[in-house]
N, C-alpha and C positions, 0 to 999 in steps of 0.2 A: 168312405172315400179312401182310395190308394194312398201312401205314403210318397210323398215325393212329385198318395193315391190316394170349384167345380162353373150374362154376359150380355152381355151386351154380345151381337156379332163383331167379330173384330173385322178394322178397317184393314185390309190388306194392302199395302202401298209398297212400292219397289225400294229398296234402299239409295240413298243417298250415292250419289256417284264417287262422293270423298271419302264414303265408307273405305274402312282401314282393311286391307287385304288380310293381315296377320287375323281378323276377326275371324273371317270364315275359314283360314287352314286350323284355326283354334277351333270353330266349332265341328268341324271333319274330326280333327281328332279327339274331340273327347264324345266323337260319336253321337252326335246331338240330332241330326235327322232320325238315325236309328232309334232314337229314345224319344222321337216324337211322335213316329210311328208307332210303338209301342204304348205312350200316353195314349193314343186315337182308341187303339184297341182297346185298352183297360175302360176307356170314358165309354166308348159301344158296349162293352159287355155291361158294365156298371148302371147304363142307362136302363139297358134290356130290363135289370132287377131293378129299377124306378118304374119303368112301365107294368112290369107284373104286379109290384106293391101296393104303387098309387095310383095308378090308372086302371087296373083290374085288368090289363096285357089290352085295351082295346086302344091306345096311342095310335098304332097306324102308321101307315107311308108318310102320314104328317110329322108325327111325333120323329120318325127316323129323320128326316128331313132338317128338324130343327135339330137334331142333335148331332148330324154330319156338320152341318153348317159350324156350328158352336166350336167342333173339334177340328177346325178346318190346320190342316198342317203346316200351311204356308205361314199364316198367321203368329201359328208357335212359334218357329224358327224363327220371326222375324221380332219376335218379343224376345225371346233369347241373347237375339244379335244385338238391338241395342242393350239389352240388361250387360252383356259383357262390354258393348262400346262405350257406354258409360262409367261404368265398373272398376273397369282396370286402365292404370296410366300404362305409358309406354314402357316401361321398366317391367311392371308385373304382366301386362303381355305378352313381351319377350320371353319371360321363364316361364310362363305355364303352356309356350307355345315348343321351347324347347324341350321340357319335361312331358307334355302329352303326343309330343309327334315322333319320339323316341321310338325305339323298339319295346322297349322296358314301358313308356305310356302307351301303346295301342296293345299290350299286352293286358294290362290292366283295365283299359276302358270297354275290348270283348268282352272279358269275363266279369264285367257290370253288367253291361247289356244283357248277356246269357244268361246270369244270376237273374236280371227281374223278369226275363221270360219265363225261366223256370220258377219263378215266384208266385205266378199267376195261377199255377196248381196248388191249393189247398194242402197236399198229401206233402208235397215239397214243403212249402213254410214251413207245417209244423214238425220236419223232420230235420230242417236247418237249424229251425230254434230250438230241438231237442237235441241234436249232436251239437251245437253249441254249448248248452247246458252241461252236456257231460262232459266235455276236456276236463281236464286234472287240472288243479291249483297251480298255477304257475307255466300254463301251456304259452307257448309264446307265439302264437297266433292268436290266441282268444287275447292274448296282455296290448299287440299290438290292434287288433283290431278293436277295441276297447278307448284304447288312447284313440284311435282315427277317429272313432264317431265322438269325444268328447272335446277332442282338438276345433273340429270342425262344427261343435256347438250341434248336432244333429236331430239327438233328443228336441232339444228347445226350439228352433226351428221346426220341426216337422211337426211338434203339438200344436205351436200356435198357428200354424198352416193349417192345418186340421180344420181346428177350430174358426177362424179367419175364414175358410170356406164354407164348414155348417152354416157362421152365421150369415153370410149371403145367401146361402141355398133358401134358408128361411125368412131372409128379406126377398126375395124371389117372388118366392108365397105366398108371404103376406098382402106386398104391394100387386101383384097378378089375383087378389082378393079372396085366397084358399086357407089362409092361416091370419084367424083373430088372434094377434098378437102387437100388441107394445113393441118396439124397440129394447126399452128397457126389460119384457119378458123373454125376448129370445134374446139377450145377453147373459139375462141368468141362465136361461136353460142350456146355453153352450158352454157356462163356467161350469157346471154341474157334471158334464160330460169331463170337465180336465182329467181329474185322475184316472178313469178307464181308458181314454186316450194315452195316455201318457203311459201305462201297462202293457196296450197292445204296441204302440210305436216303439219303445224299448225293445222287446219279444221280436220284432218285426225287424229292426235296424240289424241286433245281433247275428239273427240267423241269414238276413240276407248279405252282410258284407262277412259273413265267415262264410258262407257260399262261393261269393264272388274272389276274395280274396285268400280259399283257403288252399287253391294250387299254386299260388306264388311261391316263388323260393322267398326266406325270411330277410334276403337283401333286398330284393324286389319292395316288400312290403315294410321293411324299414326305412327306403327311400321313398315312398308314397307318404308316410306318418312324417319325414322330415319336409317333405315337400307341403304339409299342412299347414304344418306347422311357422311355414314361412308369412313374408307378409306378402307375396306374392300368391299363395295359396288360400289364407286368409280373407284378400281381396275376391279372388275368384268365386270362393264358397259365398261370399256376400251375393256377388255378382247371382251368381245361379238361382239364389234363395229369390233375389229380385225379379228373376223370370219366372220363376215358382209361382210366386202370389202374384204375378200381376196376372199369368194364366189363369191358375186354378179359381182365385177370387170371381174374377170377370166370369169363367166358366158356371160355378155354381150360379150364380144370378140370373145367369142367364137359362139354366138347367131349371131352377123352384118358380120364376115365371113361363117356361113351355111347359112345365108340371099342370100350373095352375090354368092356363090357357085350354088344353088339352081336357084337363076336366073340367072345367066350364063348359066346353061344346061335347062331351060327354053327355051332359045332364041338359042339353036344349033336343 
């Protein structure tokens, strides 16, 4: 699974009419349809390679079906929206909304977006995280972008995301009747997985926001790392991690039971 890279179907419902206006120029500007659209994509392609694996590619128009459904876009966004309407008070709206609607924030939030599309190529990654690896001691892009993912807890978040979603994928499973498993055996068997999760997401984190962040001028990217740093940024990064998993969680469950459905009628 993607970093950042699994449900129930989500209920789609219109927002709230007292919905807070500042929410959606906030989510315009940190680009968030764009990066929903892109989650869709990665979840399609990703499924594809669930279908070859464990269903032997015979899934079908069914299998597509439920996996359109599951990634449906509207849904995203609107899990998004309240993760930040909840998230952030008025204060910390206010500055993530003037910092991301900037010149200087839609500067930054393209060349995210751009960076995970180019991410999506194999050849890219491992050539982000290899020119990352080579800067010089004391490069100060590698110093700042360094600080960014540990300010912003990223590492630790994106492992237990990870993981938080394995182990639904495999309650999925289980409960849809494909995986003789305990509870308690697929907890160990996702704790076991920590450390090479936490190897690749590391590798992964570096090379994509040295990507992302490494044509910024170093003013640019030291008012991004103080903007982190804030408790307005703070909040935000909470806020997003909360859209994260209330996505990806609900997704996986819902991915290891069409898994297990699908094979079932498989084998009738």
């Amino acid at each position: 699974m993607r970093l950042l890279g699994l449900a129930i179907v989500f209920c789609v419902t219109a927002l709230p009419a007292w919905s807070d206006a500042r929410v959606t120029v906030l989510m315009d500007a940190l680009r968030l349809p764009q990066l929903v659209e892109a989650l869709r994509a990665e979840g399609i392609s990703d499924a594809d390679d669930l279908n070859a694996d464990m269903l032997s590619g015979q899934g079908g128009a069914f299998w597509q079906q439920q996996v359109s459904r599951l990634y449906d876009t509207g849904a995203m966004k609107d899990t998004f929206h309240r993760a930040l309407e909840e998230g952030l008070d008025d204060a910390a709206l206010d500055v993530a909304v003037q910092f991301f609607d900037s010149t200087r924030g839609q500067r930054i939030t393209e060349l995210e977006i751009a960076a995970r599309g180019a991410m999506a190529d194999e050849a890219v990654e491992e050539a982000a995280a290899a020119a990352f690896a080579a800067l010089p001691e004391g490069d100060d892009h590698a110093r700042l972008v360094s600080e960014f993912i540990t300010l912003n807890d990223l590492l630790e978040l994106n492992v237990a995301l990870t993981m938080s979603s394995s182990y639904q994928f495999s309650r999925g499973l289980a409960d849809g009747g494909l995986l003789e498993m305990s509870e308690e055996q697929i907890l160990s068997e996702v704790w076991e997985s920590e450390e090479g999760l936490r190897s690749d997401a590391e590798v992964w984190l570096r090379g994509y926001f040295f990507l992302a962040q490494q044509p910024l001028d170093l003013a640019d990217l030291e008012a991004y790392v103080a903007f982190a740093e804030s408790s307005a940024g703070a909040d935000l990064n909470a806020a997003l991690f909360a859209g994260y998993e209330a996505i990806f969680t609900d997704i996986a469950y819902g991915l290891g039971r069409a898994v297990a459905m699908n094979a079932a009628g498989n084998d009738i």
